[in-house]
C-alpha positions as a printed Julia matrix, in Angstrom:
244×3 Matrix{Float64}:
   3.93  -16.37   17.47
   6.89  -14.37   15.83
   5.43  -12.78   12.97
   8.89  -12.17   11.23
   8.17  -16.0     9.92
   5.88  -14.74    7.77
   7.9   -12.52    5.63
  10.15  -15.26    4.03
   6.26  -16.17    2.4
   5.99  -12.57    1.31
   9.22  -12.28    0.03
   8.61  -15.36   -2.24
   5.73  -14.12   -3.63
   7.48  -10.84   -4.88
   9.84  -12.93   -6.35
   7.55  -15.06   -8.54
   5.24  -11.88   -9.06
   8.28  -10.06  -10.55
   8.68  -13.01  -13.12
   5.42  -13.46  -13.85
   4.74  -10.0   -14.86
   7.98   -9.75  -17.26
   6.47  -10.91  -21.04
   3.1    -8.76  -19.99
   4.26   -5.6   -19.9
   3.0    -3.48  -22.97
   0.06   -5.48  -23.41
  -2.15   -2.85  -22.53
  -5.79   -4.03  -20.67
  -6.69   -7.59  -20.49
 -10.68   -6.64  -21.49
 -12.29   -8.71  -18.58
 -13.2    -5.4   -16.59
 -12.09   -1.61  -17.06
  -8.49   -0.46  -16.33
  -7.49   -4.24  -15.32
  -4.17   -5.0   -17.32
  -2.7    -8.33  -18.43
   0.2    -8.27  -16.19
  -2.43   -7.74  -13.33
  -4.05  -11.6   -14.04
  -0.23  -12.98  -14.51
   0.37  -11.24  -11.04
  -2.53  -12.19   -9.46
  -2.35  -16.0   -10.36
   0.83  -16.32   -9.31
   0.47  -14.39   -5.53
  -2.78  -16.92   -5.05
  -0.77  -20.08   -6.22
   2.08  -19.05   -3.0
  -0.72  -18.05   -0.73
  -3.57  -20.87   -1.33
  -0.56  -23.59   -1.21
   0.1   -22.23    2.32
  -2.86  -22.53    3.41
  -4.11  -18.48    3.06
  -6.81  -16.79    2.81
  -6.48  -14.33   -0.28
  -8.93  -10.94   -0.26
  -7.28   -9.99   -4.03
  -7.73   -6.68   -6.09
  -7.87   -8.95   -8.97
  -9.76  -12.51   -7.68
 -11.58  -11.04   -5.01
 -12.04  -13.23   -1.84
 -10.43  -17.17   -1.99
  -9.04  -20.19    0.03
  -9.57  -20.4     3.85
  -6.76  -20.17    6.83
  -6.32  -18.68    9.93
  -4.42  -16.05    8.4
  -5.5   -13.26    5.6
  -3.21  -12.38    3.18
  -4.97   -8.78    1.58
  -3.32   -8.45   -1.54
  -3.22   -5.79   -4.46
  -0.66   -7.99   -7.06
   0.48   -4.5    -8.78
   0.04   -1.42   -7.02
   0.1     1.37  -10.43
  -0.83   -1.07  -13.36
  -0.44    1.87  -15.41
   3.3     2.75  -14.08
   3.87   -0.61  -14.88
   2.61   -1.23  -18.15
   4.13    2.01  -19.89
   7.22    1.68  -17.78
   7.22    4.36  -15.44
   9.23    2.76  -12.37
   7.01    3.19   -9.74
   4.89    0.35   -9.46
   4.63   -2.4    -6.02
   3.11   -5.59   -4.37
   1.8    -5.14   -1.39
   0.79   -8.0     0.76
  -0.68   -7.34    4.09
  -1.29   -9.89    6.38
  -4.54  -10.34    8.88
  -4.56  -12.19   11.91
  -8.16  -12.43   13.79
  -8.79   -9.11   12.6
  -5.18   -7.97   13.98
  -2.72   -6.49   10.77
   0.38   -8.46   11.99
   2.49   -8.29    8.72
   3.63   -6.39    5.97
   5.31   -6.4     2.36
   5.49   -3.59   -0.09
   8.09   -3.97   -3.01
   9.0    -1.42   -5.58
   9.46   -4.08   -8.21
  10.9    -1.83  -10.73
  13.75   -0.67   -7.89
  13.68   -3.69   -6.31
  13.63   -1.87   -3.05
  11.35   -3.44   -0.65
   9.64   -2.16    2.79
   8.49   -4.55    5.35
   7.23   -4.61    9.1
   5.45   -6.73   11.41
   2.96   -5.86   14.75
   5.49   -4.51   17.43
   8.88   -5.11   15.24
   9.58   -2.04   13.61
   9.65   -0.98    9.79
  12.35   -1.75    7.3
  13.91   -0.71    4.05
  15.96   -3.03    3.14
  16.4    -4.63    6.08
  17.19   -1.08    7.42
  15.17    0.67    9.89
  13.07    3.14    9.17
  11.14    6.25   10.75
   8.89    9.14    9.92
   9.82   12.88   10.02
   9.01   14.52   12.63
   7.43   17.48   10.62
   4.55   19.35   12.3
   4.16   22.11    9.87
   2.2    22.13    7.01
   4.35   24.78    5.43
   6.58   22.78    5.51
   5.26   19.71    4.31
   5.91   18.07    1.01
   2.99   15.47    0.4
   1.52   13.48   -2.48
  -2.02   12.54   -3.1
  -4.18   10.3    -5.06
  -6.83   12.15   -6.89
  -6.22   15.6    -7.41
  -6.97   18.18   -4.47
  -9.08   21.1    -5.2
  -7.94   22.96   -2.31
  -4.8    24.2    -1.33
  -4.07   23.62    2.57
  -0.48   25.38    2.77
   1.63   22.42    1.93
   5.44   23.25    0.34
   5.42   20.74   -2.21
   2.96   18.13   -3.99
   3.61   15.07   -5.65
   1.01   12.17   -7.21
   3.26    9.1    -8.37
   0.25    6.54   -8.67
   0.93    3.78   -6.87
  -0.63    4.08   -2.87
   1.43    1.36   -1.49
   4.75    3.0    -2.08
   3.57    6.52   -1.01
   2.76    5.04    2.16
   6.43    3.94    2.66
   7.52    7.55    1.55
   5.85    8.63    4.91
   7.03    6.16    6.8
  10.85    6.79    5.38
  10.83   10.28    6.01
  10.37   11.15    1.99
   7.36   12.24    2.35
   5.83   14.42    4.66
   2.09   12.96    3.89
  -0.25   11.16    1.9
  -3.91   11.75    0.9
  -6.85   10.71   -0.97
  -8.35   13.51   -2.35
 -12.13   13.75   -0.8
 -13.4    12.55   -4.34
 -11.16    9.83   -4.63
 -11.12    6.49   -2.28
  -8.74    3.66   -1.73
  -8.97   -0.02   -0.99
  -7.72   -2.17    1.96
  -5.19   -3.92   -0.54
  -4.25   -0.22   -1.7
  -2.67    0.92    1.81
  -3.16   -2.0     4.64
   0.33   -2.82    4.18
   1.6     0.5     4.48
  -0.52    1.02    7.17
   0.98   -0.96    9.23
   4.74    0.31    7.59
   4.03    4.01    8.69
   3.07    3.04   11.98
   5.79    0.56   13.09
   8.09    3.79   11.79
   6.21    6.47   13.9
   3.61    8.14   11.85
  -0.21    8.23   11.67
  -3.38    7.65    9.99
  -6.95    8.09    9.52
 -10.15    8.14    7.72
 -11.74   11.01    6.37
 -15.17    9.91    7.16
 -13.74    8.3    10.72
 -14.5     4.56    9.07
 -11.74    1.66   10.39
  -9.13    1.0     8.49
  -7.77   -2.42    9.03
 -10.21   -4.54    7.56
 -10.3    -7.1     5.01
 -13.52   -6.03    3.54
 -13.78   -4.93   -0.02
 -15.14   -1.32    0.28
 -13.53    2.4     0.14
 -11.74    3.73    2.46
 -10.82    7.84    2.29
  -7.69    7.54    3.98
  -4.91    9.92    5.17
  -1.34    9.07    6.02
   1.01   11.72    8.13
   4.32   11.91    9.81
   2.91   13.59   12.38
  -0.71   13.97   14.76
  -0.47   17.53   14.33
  -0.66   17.42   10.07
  -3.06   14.75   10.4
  -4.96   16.67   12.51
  -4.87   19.53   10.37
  -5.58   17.18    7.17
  -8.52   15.64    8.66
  -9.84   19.08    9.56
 -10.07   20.39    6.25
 -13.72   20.67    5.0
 -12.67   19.31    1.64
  -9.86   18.85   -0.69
């Protein structure tokens, strides 16, 4: 199967997500469970009406696990609610797509840029339907990395960054922006989080792994400590650390 047909699906779905989300902005939380916004549930029903009326699975931030198919759409509607709501233009959909267990597809969009990363098992990653690959930086000293959480230890790094939205500090690495990306050992991500820039960083060259060695493609709705590098060698040297 060419797995490129799939991203005309995922494409679609960041179109209708982008209107959806337009008269909810501002609106603050939506009061059905902590830190979960209005424009989240306007996001999130319209990503399951595309997927469930192509015959998807959904594993949803929002909805949790619906529909049936042989494929698994793993979805977070609005990667940094918060960006979003008080307008702070960094704020995605990322759609990752599961296969028998294989991640075969891949859609983040920066949906107040409009720019949009994509890649698919064995095809390369894109920017705008441009190529795209990781630095090649080896150095920590020289490494300018973001995190989510905030990192108690200092490993050397040049420059840090936190921007709040895991998605699109995946593509950073994978772009050559950024250098790395890390939870902090007291924070945690989910499989809608980063599975779609998973598979983004390594079609463009870089790395990953789990602090506490766990897998991370999966579709199951559990933490994940994850770190994301341009490099083995400052992966290596991130997963080494005894904490951050």
């Amino acid at each position: 199967m060419n797995y490129a047909d799939i991203l005309p699906l995922l494409h679609t779905c960041v179109d209708e997500i982008s209107l959806a989300i337009v008269e909810h902005r501002g609106r603050g939380y939506s009061g059905q469970r902590p830190t979960q916004y209005h424009l989240d549930l306007a996001a999130d029903a319209a990503g399951l009406s595309i997927f469930h009326a192509a015959g998807y699975r959904v594993v949803s931030e929002e909805s949790g696990v619906t529909g049936d198919g042989e494929f698994t759409v793993v979805m977070d509607p609005i990667d940094g609610s918060t960006n979003c709501d008080r307008g702070i233009p960094f704020y995605a959909c990322s759609l990752a797509v599961l296969r028998e267990g294989e991640l075969v597809a891949g859609l983040v969009a920066n949906l107040a840029t409009g720019t949009r990363y994509s890649a698919t098992r064995g095809g390369g990653a894109f920017r705008d339907g441009e190529r795209i690959t990781a630095r090649k930086t080896t150095v920590m000293e020289e490494a300018i990395v973001s995190f989510s959480g905030l990192a108690q230890h200092h490993l050397g790094w040049a420059q840090v960054r936190a921007m709040g939205a895991a998605s699109l500090e995946c593509c950073l690495v994978a772009d050559g922006s950024l250098d790395a990306y890390s939870v902090a050992q007291q924070s945690s991500l989910h499989p809608w989080d980063y599975l779609a820039g998973l598979l983004i960083c390594h079609e463009a060259g870089a790395v990953a792994g789990d602090y506490r060695g766990e897998e991370l493609i999966t579709d199951v709705m559990e933490e994940r400590h994850p770190v994301f590098a341009a490099t083995q060698e400052l992966l290596t040297e991130f997963l080494a650390a005894p904490s951050l």
